[in-house]
N, C-alpha and C positions, 0 to 999 in steps of 0.2 A: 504494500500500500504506500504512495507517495502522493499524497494530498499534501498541495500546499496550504500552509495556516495562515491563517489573516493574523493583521498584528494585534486584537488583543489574547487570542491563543498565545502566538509568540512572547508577549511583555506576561503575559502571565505564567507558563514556565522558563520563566528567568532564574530566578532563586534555585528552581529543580536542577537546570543547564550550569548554571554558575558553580552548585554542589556536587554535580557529577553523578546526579541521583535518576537521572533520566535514560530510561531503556537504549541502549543505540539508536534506533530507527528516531525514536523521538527528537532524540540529539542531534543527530542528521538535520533531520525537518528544521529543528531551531536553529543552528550554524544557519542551513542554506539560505532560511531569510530573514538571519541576522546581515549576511553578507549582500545579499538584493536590496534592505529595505532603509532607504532614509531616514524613514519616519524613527524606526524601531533602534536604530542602532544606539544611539545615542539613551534610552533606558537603558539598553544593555551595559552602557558605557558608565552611565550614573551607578549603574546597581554594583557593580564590578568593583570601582574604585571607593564605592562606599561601605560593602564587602573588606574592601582592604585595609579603608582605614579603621573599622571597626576594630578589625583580627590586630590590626598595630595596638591601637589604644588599650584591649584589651583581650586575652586570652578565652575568657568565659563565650560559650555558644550564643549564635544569634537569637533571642527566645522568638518562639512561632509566632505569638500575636504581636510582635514587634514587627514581623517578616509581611502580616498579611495585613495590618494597619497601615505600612507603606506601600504593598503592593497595591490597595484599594487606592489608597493615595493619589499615585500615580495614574490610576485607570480610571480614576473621574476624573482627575486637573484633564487627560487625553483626550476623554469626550467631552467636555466642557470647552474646550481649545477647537474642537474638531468644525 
């Protein structure tokens, strides 16, 4: 199966993509259009380097409802913007 995802499929397995938590095939799918999509890359980019600075500031795990309060975040500021 190689359906492609619209982007809030893609900004919504971010976190999964960024963890490594995501089936290969899945993975696939979100590289391919992280790498096509203008819109989308740039969440990927935010989420990635905020990921990083987190891990720097502080060792303890990102807690869930911290992950899915800014993933909601994110995906209304998107359609609200759109």
């Amino acid at each position: 199966m190689n359906v492609t995802l619209t982007c809030r499929q893609a900004v919504e397995e971010l976190w999964a993509f960024l963890d490594g938590e995501l089936p290969p095939e899945m993975a696939d799918r979100v590289q391919r259009h992280l790498e096509a999509c203008r819109e989308c890359y740039p969440h990927y980019d935010f989420q990635r380097a905020f990921r990083e600075m987190l891990r720097a500031r502080s060792r303890a795990e990102i807690p869930e409802d911290l992950r899915r309060h800014i993933l909601r975040t994110l995906i209304v500021h998107d359609t609200d913007g759109a």
